[in-house]
C-alpha positions as CSV (number, residue, x, y, z in Angstrom):
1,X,78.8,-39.2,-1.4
2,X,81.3,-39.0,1.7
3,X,80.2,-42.3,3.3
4,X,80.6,-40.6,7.3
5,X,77.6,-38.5,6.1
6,X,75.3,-41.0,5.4
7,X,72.5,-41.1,7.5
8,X,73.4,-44.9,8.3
9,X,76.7,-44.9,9.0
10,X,78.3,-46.1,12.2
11,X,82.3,-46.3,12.6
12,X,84.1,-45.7,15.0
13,X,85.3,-42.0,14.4
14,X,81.9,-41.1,14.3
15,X,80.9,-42.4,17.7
16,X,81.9,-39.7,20.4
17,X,85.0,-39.7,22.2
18,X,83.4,-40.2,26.0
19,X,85.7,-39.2,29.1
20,X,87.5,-42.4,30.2
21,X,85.4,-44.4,33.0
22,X,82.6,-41.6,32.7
23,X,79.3,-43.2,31.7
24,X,76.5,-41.2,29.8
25,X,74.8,-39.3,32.9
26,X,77.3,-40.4,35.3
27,X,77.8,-36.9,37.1
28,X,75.8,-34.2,38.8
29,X,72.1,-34.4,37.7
30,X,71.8,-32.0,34.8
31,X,69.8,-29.3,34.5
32,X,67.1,-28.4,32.1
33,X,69.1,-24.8,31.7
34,X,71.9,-26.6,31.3
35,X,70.9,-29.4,28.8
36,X,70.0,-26.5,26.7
37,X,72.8,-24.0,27.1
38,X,74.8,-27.1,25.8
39,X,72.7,-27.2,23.0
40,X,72.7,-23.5,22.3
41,X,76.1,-23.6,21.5
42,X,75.7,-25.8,18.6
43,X,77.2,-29.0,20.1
44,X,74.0,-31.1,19.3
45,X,73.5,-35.0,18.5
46,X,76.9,-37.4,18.9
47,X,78.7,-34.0,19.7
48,X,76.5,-33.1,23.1
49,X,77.7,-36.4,24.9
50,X,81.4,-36.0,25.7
51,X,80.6,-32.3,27.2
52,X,77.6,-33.3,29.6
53,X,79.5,-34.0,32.4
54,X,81.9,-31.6,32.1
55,X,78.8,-29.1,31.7
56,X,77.2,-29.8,35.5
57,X,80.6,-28.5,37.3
58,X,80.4,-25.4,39.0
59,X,82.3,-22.4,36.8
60,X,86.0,-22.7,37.2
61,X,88.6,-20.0,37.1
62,X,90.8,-19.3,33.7
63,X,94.4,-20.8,33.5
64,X,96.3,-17.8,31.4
65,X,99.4,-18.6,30.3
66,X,100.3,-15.6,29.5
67,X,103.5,-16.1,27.4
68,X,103.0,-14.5,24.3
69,X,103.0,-11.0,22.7
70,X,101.8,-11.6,18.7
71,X,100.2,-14.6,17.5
72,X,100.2,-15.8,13.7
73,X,97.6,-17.8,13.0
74,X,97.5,-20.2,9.7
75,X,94.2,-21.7,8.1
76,X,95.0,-24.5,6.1
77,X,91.6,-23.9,4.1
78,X,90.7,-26.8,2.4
79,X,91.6,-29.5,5.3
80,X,94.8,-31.1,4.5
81,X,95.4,-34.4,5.2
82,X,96.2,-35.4,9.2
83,X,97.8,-39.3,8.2
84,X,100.0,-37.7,5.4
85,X,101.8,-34.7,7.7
86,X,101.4,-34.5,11.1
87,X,99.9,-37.9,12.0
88,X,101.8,-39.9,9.2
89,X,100.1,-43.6,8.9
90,X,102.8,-45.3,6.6
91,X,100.9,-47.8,3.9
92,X,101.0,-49.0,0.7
93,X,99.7,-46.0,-0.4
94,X,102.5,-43.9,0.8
95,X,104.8,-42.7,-1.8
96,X,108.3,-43.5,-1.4
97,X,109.1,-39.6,-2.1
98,X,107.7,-38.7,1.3
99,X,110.8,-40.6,3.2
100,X,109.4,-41.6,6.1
101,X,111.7,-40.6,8.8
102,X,112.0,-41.0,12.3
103,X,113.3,-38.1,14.6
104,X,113.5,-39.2,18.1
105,X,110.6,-41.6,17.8
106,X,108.4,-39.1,15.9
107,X,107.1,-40.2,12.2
108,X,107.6,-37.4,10.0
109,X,107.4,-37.2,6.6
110,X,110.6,-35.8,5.5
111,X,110.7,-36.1,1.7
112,X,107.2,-33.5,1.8
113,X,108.5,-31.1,4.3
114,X,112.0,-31.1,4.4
115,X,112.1,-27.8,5.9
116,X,110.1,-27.9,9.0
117,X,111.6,-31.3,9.6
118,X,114.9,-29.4,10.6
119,X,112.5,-27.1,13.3
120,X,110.3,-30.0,14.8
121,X,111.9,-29.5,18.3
122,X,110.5,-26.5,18.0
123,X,107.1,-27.8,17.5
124,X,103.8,-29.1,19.9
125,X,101.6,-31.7,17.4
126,X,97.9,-31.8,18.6
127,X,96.8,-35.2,17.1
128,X,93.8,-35.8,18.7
129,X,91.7,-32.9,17.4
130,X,88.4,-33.2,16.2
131,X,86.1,-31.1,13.9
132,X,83.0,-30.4,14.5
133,X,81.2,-30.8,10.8
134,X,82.4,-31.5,7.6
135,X,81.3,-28.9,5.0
136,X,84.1,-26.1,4.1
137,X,82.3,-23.3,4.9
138,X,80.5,-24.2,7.7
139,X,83.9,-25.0,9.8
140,X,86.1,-22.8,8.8
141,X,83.9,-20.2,10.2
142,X,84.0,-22.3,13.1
143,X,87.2,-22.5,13.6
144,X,87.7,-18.5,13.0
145,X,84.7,-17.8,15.8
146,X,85.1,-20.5,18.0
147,X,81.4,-21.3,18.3
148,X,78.5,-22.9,16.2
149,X,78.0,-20.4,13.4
150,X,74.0,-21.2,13.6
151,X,74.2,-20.7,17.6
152,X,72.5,-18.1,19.1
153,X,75.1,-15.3,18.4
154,X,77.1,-17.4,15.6
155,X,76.1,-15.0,13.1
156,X,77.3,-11.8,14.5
157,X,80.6,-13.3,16.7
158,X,83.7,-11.9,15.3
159,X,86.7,-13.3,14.7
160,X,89.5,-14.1,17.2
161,X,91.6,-12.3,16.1
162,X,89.1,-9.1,17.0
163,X,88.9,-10.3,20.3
164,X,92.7,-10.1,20.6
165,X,93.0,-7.0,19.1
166,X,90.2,-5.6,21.4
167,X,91.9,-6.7,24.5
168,X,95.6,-5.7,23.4
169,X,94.3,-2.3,22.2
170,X,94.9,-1.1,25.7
171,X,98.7,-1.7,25.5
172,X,99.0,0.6,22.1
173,X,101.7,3.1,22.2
174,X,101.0,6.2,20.4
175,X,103.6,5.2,17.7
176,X,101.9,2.2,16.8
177,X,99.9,2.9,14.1
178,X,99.1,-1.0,12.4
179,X,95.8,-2.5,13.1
180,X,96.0,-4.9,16.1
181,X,94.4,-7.7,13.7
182,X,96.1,-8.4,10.2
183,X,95.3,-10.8,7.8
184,X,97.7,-12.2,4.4
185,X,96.6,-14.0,1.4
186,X,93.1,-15.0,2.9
187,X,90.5,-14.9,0.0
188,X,86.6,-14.9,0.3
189,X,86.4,-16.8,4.0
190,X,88.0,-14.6,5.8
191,X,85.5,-13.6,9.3
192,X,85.6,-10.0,10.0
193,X,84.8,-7.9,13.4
194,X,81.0,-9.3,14.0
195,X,79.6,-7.3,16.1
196,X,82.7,-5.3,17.6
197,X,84.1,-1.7,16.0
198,X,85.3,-2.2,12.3
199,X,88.7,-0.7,14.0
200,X,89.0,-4.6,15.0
201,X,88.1,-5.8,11.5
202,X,91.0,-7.7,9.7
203,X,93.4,-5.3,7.8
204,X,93.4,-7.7,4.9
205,X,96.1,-6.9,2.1
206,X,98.1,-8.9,-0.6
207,X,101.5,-9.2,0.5
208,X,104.2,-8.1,-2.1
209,X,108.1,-7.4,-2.6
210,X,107.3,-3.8,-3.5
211,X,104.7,-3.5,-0.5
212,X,101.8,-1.7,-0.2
213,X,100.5,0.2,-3.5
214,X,97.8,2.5,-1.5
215,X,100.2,4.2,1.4
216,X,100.1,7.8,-0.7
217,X,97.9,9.4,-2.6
218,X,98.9,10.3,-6.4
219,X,97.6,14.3,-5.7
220,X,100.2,14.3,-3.0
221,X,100.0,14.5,1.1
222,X,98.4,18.2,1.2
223,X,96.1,17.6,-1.0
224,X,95.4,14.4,0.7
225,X,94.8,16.2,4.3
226,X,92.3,18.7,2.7
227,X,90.6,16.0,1.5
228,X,90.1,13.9,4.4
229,X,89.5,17.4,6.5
230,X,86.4,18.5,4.4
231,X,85.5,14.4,4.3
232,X,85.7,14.9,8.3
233,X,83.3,17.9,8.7
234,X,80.8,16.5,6.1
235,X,79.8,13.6,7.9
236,X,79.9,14.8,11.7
237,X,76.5,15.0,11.9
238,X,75.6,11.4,10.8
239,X,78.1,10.0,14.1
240,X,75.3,11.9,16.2
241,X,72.0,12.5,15.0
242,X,71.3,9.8,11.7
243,X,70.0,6.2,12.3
244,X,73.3,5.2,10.5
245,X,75.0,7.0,13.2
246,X,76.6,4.0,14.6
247,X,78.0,2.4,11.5
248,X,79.1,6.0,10.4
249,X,81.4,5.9,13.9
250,X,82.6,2.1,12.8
251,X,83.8,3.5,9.3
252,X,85.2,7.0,10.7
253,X,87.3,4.7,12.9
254,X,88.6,2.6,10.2
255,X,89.4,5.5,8.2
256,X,91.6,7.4,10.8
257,X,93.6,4.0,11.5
258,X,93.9,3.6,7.6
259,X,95.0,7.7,7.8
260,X,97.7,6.8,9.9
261,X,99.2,4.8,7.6
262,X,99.8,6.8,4.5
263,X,102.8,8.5,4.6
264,X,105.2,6.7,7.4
265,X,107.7,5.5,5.5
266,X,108.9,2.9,8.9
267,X,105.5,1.5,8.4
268,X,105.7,1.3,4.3
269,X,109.0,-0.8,5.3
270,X,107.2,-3.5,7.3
271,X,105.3,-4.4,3.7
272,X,108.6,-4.8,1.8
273,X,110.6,-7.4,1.4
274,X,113.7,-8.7,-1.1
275,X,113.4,-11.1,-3.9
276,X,115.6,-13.4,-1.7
277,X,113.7,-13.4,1.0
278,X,110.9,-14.0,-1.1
279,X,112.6,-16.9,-2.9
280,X,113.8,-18.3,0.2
281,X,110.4,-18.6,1.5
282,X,108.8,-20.0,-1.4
283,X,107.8,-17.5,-3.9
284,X,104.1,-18.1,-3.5
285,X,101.6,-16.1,-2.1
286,X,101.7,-18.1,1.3
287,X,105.6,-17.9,1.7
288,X,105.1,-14.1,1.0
289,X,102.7,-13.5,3.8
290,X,105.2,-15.5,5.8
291,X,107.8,-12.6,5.2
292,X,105.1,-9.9,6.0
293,X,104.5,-11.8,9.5
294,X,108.0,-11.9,10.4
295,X,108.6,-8.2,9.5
296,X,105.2,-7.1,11.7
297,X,106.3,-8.9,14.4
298,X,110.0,-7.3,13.9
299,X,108.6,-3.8,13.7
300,X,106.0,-4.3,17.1
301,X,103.7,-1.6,15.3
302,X,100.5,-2.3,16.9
303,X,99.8,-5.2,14.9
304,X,98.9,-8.5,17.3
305,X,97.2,-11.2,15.8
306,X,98.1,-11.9,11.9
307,X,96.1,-14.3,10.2
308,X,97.2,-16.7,7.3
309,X,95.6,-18.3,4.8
310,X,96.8,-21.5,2.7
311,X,94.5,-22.9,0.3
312,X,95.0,-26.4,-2.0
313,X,94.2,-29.0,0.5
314,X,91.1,-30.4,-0.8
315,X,92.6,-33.8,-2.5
316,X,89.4,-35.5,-3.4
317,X,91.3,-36.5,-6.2
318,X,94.7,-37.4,-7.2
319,X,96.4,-36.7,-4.0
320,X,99.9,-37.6,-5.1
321,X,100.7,-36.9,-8.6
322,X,103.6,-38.8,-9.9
323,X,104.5,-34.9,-11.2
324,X,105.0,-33.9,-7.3
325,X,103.0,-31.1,-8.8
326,X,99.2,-30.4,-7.7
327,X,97.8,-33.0,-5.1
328,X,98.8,-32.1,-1.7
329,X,102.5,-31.6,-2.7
330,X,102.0,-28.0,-4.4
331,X,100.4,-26.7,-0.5
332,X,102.9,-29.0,1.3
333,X,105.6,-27.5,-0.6
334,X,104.6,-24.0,0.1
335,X,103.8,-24.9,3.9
336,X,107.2,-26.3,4.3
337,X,108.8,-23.4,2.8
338,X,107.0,-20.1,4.3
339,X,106.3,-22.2,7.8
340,X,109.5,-23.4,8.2
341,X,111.3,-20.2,7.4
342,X,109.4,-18.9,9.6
343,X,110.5,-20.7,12.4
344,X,113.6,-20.1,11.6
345,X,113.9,-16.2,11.1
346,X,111.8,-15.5,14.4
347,X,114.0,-18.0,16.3
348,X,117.4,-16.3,15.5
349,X,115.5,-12.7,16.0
350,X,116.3,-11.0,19.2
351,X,113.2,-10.4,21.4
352,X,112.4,-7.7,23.8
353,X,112.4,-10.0,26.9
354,X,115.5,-11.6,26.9
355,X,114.8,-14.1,24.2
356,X,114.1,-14.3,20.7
357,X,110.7,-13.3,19.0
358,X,109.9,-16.8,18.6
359,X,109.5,-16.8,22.4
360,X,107.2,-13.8,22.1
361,X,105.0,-15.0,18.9
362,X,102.3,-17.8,19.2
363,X,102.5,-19.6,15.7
364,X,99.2,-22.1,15.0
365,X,98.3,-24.1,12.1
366,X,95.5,-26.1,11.3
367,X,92.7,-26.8,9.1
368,X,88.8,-26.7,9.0
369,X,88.8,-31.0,9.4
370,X,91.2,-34.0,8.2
371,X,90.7,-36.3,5.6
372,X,89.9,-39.6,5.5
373,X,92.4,-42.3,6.2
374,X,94.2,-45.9,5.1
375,X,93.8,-46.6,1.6
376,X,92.7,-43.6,-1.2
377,X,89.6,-43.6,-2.5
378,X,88.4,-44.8,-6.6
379,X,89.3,-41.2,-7.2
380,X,93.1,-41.6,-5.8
381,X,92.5,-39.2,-3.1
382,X,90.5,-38.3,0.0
383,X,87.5,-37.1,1.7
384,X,86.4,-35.2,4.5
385,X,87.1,-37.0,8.0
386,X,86.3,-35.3,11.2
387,X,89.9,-36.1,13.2
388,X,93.2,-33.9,12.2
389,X,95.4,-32.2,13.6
390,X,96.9,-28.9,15.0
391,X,100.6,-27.5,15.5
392,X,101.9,-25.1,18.2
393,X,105.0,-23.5,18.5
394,X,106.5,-20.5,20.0
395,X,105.0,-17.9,22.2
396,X,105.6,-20.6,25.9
397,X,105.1,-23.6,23.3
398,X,107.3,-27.1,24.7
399,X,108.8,-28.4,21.4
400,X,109.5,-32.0,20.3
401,X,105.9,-32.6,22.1
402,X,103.0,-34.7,20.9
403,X,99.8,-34.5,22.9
404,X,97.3,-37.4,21.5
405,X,97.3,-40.7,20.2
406,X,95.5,-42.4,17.0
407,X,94.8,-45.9,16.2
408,X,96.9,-47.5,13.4
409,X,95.3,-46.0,10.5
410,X,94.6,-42.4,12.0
411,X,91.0,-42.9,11.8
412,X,90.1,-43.1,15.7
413,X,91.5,-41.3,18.8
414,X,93.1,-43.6,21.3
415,X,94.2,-41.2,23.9
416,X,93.0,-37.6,23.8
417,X,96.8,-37.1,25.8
418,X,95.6,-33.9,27.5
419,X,94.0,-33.4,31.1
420,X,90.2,-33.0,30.1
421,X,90.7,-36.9,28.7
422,X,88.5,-35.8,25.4
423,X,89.1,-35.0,21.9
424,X,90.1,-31.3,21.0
425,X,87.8,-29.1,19.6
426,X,87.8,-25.4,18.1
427,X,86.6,-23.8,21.9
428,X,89.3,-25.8,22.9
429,X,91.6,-24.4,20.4
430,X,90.6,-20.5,20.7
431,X,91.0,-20.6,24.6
432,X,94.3,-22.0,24.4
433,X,95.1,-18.8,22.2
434,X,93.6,-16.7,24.5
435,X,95.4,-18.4,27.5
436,X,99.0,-17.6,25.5
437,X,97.9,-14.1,25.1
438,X,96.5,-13.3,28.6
439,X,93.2,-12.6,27.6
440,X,90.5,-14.6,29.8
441,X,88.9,-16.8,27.8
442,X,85.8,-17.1,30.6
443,X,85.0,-13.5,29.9
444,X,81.3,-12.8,28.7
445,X,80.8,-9.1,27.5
446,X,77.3,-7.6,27.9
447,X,77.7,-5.6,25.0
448,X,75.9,-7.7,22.0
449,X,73.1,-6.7,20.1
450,X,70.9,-9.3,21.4
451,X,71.4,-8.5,25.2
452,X,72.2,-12.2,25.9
453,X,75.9,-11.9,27.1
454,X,78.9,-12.4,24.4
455,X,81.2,-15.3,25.5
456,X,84.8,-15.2,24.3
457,X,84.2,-18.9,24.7
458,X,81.0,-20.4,24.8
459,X,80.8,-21.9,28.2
460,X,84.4,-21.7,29.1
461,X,83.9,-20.6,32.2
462,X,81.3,-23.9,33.1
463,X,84.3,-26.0,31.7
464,X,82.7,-26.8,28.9
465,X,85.9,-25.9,27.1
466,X,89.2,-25.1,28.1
467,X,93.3,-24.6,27.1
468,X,95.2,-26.9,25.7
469,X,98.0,-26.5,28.7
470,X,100.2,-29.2,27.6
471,X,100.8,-27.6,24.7
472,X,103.1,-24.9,26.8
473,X,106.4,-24.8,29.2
474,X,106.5,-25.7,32.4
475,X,105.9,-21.6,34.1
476,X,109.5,-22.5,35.2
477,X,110.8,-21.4,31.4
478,X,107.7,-19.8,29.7
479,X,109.5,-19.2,26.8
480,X,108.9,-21.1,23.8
481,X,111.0,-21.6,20.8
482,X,113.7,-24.5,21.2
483,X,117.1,-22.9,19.9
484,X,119.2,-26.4,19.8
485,X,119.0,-26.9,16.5
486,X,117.0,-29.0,14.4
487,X,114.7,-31.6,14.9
488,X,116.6,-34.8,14.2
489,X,119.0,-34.2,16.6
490,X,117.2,-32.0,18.9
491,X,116.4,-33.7,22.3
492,X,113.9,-35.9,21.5
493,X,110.6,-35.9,21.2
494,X,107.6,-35.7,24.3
495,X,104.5,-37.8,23.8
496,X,102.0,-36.6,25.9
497,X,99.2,-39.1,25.1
């Protein structure tokens, strides 16, 4: 059993992370509405203290960044771990193939990821993040909803990714016919539209070199149209008069944005790619869905927020194989590859502002939780740990930057290194998405089900929660995306902690 989930264990990563010289109770006297609207959203037990404080002040205004057009965002599903990749803790554990190297002051394990090493000045490292349980499931929902999935409207939230296609849907030309929200190589946890239109689900396909298999029909396009035509008139009653009337809209609306696909051969493009590019990127199906991002955000065919999963990261056992095969080398190696190419495509890729689409596309990766640190477990790996980590870059990110501090062994945040002086959390993570995209994170639609308002984030807008600004350029140069080169030579490296 994972000894941080006994129910007698005390360390120090599981006490909370209080606001520096902010005792328990210290502020405004707290309300009994908002003791509970704390607790409503799930942040319950050790994870209600550090937010107390923060949840007396009067509402505060959103801070939207503003600086980006697309975002990718990459689920490392599984929870890879923080002290072996972005928050490297060197010990005799360490394998000597992960070279240890230092670029500008920053500890990076070279020998693993050898090809995001050359793009770290590109990159913003979030070290003091902090999960908010430790089951698979349970946070990666989390971290897709940006809420308690057992809070009072965890179970029908959607996804980000249909809140950002919601909100960019009013900037859709008429020849942009993708889905604003698509998702890549995401298996069985992928969160869908909650309670929105399913024309804000997650387009969710399989990214290949010959593309998209389902784009005609074998009985050809005119048979096709009088198909969908005679589909059309038998169901127009049930979007009116049925009880089913409402999910019958949700489904005719996914099926006219799926209509608009077939037969544009510019959009069957977008889904192909060569067998070098495919081999440059990893030849797995990560470093595929890699390609399929760059090309979507090349084309600018509706498509907004793209969603990536990369699985493998559970390393409860045998973490490093002496093969450099399984363990946490076969995801790091497929990481390095698609991520880093990534980087490197979007940066050389003229934009349509001046600068390159790197500039224009938020790029974050992260996973559910961390694992634990120091020495491996009798199994040779590790276990669930609530600290880890996220990366930025792009879309107004500041490269070479570092925000947060960890103790010698990665196991306890020193310095949160960002200006609400706690740990990060998901809410945290979501707004400073939002923020990027110009979309108010405060906003609270009055459209749910249940009548009690929807929150984009849970009380964001009592600074509960809030973005991650240090993550971005100063508004003097909101464009992100260094372009100097690589990372060993590249400027140096910020610590904001």
């Amino acid at each position: 059993m994972n000894k941080h989930l006994h129910p007698d264990h005390s360390c120090e990563v599981c006490k909370p992370l209080r606001p520096v010289n902010s005792p328990l109770f210290s502020g405004p006297m707290l309300g009994r509405r908002t003791f509970f609207k704390a607790a409503s959203a799930g942040v319950t037990g050790f994870y209600l203290t550090p937010f107390l404080q923060s949840a007396a002040k009067a509402q505060v205004a959103p801070k939207l960044k503003s600086s980006a057009k697309f975002c990718i965002f990459i689920l490392m599903a599984g929870a890879p771990s923080h002290t072996d990749m972005f928050d490297l803790k060197v010990g005799d554990w360490t394998p000597a193939d992960f070279n240890p190297t230092s670029y500008n002051g920053y500890l990076f394990p070279q020998g693993l990821m050898p090809t995001i090493a050359e793009h770290l000045n590109k990159l913003a490292v979030i070290r003091s993040v902090r999960s908010s349980a430790l089951v698979h499931s349970l946070q990666q929902t989390w971290v897709q909803i940006a809420r308690s999935p057992s809070s009072a409207l965890g179970k029908i939230a959607p996804n980000i990714g249909s809140v950002v296609a919601l909100e960019m849907e009013q900037y859709r030309q008429p020849n942009q016919k993708l889905p604003g929200f698509l998702s890549l190589n995401t298996g069985g946890g992928l969160i869908g539209s909650g309670y929105f239109n399913a024309k804000y689900s997650p387009f969710d396909i399989t990214a290949s070199p010959n593309g998209l298999s389902n784009l005609t029909n074998s009985d050809g396009q005119t048979t096709f149209n009088t198909r969908f035509a005679m589909l059309q008139a038998l169901d127009s009653g049930l979007r009116t008069d049925s009880p089913l009337g409402a999910s019958v809209v949700d489904m005719d609306a996914f099926y006219q944005q799926s209509k608009g696909m077939m037969y544009n051969t510019d959009l069957d493009a977008v889904f192909k790619f060569t067998t070098a590019d495919q081999t440059r990127y990893g030849s797995s199906g990560f470093g595929n869905s890699c390609v399929v991002a760059r090309n979507l955000v090349k084309a600018n065919m509706g498509t907004r927020f793209i969603q990536i999963n990369i699985g493998g990261w559970d390393n409860h056992t045998n973490i490093y194989p002496t093969s450099r095969t399984g363990g946490i080398y076969t995801p790091a190696g497929q990481f390095d590859k698609g991520l880093g190419n990534l980087l490197k495509d979007l940066s050389e890729m003229p934009g349509s502002q001046g600068g390159t689409l790197l500039d224009e596309t938020l790029i974050v990766a992260m996973g559910e939780f961390g694992r634990t640190v120091g020495p491996l477990t009798v199994n040779a790996g590790r276990d669930h740990y609530f600290n880890q980590f996220a990366v930025f870059a792009g879309g107004g990110v500041a490269g070479s930057t570092v925000i947060g501090s960890t103790n010698a062994t990665g196991g306890s945040v020193q310095e949160p290194g960002w200006s609400q002086n706690r740990y990060v959390a998901n809410e945290d993570i979501a707004a400073t998405i939002y923020s990027a995209m110009g979309i108010d994170y405060t906003k609270i639609r009055n459209d749910d089900p249940f009548k009690r308002g929807f929150e984009y984030v849970p009380f964001a807008a009592d600074g509960v929660w809030a973005p991650v600004m240090e993550v971005f350029k100063p508004n003097r140069d909101s464009r992100g995306g260094g372009r100097d080169g690589g990372g060993r030579r590249g400027g140096g490296t910020r610590s904001r902690s």
